[in-house]
N, C-alpha and C positions, 0 to 999 in steps of 0.2 A: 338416906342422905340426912344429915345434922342439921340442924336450924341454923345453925352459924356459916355454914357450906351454901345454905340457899342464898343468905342473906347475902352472902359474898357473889356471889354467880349473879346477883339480882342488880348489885352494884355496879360491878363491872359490864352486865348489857345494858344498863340504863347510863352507863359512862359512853357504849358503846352509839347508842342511838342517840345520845344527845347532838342538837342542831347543830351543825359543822359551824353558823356566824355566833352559834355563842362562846366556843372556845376558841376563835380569830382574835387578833390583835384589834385593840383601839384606843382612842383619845377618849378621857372622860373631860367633857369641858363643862367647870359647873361654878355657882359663884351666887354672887347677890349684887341685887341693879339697886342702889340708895339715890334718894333726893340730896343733890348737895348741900343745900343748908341744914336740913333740921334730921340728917343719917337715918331715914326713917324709908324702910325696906320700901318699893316701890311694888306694888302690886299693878298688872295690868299692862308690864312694858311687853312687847313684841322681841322675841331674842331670834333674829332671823340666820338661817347658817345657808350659806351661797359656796357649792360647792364650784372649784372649777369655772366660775362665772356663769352657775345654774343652781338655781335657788330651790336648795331641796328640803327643809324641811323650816317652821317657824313652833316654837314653843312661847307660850304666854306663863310669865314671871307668877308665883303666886302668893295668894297674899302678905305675903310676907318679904315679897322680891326675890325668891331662890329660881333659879333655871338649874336643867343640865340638857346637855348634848352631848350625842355620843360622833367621836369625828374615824375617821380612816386613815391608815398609812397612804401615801400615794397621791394625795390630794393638796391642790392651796386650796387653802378657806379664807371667807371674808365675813367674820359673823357683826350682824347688826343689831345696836342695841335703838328702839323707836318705841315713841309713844307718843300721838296726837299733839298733844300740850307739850311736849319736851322737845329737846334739841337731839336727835341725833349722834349718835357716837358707832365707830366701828373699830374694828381690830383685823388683823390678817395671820392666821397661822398657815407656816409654807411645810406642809408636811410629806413634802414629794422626794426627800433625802432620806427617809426614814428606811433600814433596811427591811427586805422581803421577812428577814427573820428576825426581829429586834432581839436583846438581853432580857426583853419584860415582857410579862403577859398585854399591860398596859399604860398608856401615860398617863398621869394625874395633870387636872390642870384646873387651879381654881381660881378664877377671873370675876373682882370686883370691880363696877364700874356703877359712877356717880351720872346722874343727869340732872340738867337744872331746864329752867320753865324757859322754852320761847318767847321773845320778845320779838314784835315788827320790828322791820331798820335797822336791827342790830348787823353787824357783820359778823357772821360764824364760818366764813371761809376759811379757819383756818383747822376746822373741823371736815373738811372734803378729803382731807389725808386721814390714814387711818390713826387713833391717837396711841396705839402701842402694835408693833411686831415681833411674832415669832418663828423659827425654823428649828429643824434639827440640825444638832450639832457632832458633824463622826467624832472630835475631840473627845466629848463628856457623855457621847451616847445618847441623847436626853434631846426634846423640847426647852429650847432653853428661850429665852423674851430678848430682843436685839438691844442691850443695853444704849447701846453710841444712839440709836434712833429713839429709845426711848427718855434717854437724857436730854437730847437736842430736845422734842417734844414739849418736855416738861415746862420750861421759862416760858416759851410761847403760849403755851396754852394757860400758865399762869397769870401773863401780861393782858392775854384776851379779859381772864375772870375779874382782872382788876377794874377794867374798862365796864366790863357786863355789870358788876357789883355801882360802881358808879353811876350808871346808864337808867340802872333799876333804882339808884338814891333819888338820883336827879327827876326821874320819873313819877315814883309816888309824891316828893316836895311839889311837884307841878299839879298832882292831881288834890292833895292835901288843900293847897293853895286855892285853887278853883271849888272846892269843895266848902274850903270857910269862907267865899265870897259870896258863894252862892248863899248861904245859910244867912249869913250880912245880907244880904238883897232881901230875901223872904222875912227876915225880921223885920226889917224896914217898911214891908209891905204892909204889914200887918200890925204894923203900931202907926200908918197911915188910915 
């Protein structure tokens, strides 16, 4: 038997006994989680994936902020992006329309999402809705992000950042404020 003959034979049973879930369809859901002010990769966030409304697996962002998940035909997901000090954010892919046999081996999907620091008292209710969705679409075949919901989205959640950016002005002036009184009080002491 030829070297080229085994090499081939070797090929194809090693095609043959490969794990049946490694050549199955899936969602590569992959991205980078940034601090909204200063775009600076978030290391540390919690990228939680809730399958079904059962929480099946959580990956930690790395230094750098990058994640990935791998997701399933057949499923809604609800992935969460959380970090102690941060606010919060989620998304919903509805991947339960996806055919038994799709066009592709796989879907790409690469999901940026910004968080900004918690503040008490603020109101972030408007963050309890997910801030972007997606399903498949039999039109285009594909994963596609639900435009109409993610344009509604956007002004609100821009109008929130307006209020938050103000809230957090208003806030450090106040602490600034109390900070150079206090320094005025302690100078005074001390040249009493």
């Amino acid at each position: 038997m030829s070297v080229t003959r085994s090499w081939w034979l070797l090929v194809v049973l090693l095609a043959w006994l490969e794990p049946e879930n490694a050549r199955a369809f899936h969602i590569r859901l992959h991205g980078l989680v940034t601090e909204h002010f200063s775009g600076d990769g978030m290391k540390g966030v919690q990228v939680r994936l809730v399958k079904d409304s059962v929480e099946r697996e959580t990956v930690i962002t790395s230094r750098n902020g990058h994640y990935e998940l791998f997701l399933e035909r057949g499923y809604d997901y609800v992935v969460w992006f959380h970090r102690s000090d941060m606010v919060t954010k989620h998304v919903r892919i509805d991947a339960t329309a996806i055919p038994l046999f799709p066009d592709v081996p796989y879907f790409d999907m690469d999901l940026q999402v910004t968080l900004f620091e918690w503040i008490p008292g603020f109101d972030f209710g408007l963050l309890d809705a997910p801030i972007g969705m997606a399903a498949y679409k039999h039109s285009v075949r594909n994963l596609n992000w639900d435009i109409a919901y993610n344009d509604g989205m956007r002004p609100q959640v821009l109008r929130m950042m307006v209020h938050y950016e103000r809230e957090l002005l208003a806030r450090s002036r106040k602490q600034a404020k109390a900070g150079s009184t206090t320094s005025l009080r302690r100078r005074r002491e001390v040249e009493f």
